[in-house]
N, C-alpha and C positions, 0 to 999 in steps of 0.2 A: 504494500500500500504506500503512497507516494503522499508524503505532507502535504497539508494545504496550505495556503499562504495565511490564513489565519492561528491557525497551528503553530506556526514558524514565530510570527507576531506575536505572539501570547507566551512561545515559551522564553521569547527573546525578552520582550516587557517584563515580567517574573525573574529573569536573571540579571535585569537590571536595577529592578527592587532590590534586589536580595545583596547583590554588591553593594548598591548603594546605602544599604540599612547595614551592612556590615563594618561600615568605614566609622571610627569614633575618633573624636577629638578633632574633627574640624582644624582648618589651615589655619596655624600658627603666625602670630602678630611679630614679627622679631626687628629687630635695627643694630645692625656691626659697623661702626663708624669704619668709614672707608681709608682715612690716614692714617690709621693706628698698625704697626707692624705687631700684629698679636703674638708673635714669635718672640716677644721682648717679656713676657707674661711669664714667669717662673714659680710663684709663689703669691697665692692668694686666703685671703682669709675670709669666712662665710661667716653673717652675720646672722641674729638670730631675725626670722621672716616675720613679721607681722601677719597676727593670726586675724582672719575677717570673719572667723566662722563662728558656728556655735560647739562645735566639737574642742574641748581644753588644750589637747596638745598635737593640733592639726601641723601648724607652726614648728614645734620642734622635732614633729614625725620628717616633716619634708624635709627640715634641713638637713638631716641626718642621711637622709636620700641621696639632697645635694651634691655633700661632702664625698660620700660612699664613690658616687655617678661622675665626680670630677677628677678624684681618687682612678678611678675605674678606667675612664677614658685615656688618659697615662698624660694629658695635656699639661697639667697641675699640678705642684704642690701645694697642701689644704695645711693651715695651720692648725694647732689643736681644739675646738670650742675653747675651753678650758684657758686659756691663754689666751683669746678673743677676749674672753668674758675679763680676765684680768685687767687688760690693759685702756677697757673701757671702764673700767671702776677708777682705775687708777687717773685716767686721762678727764673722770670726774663726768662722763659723757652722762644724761639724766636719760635718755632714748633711743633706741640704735634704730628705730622707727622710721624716720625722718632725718637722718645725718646732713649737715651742710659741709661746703666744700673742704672749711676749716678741720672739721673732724674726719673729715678723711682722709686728708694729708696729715695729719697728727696720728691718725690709725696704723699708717702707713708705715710712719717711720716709729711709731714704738712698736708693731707687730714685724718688721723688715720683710713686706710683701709689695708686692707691686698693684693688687687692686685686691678690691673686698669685694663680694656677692652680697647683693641685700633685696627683699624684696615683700613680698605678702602672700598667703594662704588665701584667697577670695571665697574658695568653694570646696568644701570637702563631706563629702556623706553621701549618702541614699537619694537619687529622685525616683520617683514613680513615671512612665510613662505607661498609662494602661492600665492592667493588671500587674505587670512588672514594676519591677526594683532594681536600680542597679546604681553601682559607684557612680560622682562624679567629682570632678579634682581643677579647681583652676587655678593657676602660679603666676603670677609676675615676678622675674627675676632679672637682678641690673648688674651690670657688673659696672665698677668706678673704677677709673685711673688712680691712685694713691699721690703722682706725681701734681696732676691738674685738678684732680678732684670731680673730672666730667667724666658722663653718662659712658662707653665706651659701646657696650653689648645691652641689651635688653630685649625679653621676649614677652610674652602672656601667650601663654596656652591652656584648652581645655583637653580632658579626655575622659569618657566613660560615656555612661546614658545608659537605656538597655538599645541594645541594638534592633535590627529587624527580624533575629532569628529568633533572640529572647522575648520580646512580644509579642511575634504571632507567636511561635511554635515551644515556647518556654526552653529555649536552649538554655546552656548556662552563661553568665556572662562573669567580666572580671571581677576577682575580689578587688577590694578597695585598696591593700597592699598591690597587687598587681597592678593598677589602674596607677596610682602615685610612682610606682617603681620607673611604670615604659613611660608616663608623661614627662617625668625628670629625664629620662635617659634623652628621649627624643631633643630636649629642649637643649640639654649641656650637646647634645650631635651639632646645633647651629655653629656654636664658636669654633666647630674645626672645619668651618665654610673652604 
């Protein structure tokens, strides 16, 4: 028996669904300032994230990701949290929040790193779509010069939802570890543009 042209149509539309409900985390917001030889980047220190959620240690889950994922990538040396956190107590810093240029050149040269990571948790937990459930995670993360104090790298990305397998057909979809793990990973892949 020879398909029909509606046949064709139908199973082609359906596999277009189906990839398209598979794809999570939508097209990444990023900016790599163009004059910067990123290759000058040796040693950076990750700053704790600004939590926006309602989840308590959404914030210090990711950074730990971060570090882990910049670690991982072999691009960076990541200072110790531990030694962050010192040298903004000492440098009297009241918010690592909102740092201005001053405080990051002062970060810089009492951590001996060339830029900090800093940024915010926006979205971390459970949305419903349908009947489903599934993770969803969004990050803005910046990286600063230590020398000029300016913006150098930044992204904002999402990733999770339930997909289109898991709401029609209740596939499984990512844990919320796995959803946070591949969003970071993806995100630290831009600075090796």
């Amino acid at each position: 028996m020879i398909p029909t042209r509606k046949y064709l149509l139908s199973v082609l539309l359906l596999a277009l669904f189906i990839v398209a409900g598979c794809r999570s985390g939508g097209v990444p917001t990023y900016h790599i300032s163009e004059d910067i030889d990123f290759s000058f980047y040796k040693r950076i220190a990750v700053m704790p994230l600004n939590n926006m959620t309602s989840e308590k240690y959404a914030g210090d889950i990711v950074r730990q990701v971060v570090i882990s994922e910049v670690l991982a990538s072999g691009l960076l040396d990541v200072v110790v949290p531990g030694e962050v956190m010192s040298a903004v107590n000492e440098l009297g810093i009241k918010t690592v929040t909102s740092l201005n240029a001053r405080q990051i050149k002062s970060l810089g040269t009492a951590l001996g790193v060339e830029a900090i990571i800093m940024g915010a948790v926006e979205e971390y937990g459970m949305v419903k779509a349908g009947s489903a459930s599934a993770p969803q995670v969004t990050i803005t993360l910046m990286m600063a010069d230590t020398g000029t104090g300016s913006i150098v790298w930044s992204i904002t990305k999402t990733r999770g939802g339930a997909n289109f397998m898991a709401r029609h057909f209740g596939a499984r979809h990512e844990t919320i570890s796995e959803t946070v793990l591949l969003l970071v990973r993806n995100a630290i892949k831009t600075l090796a543009y």
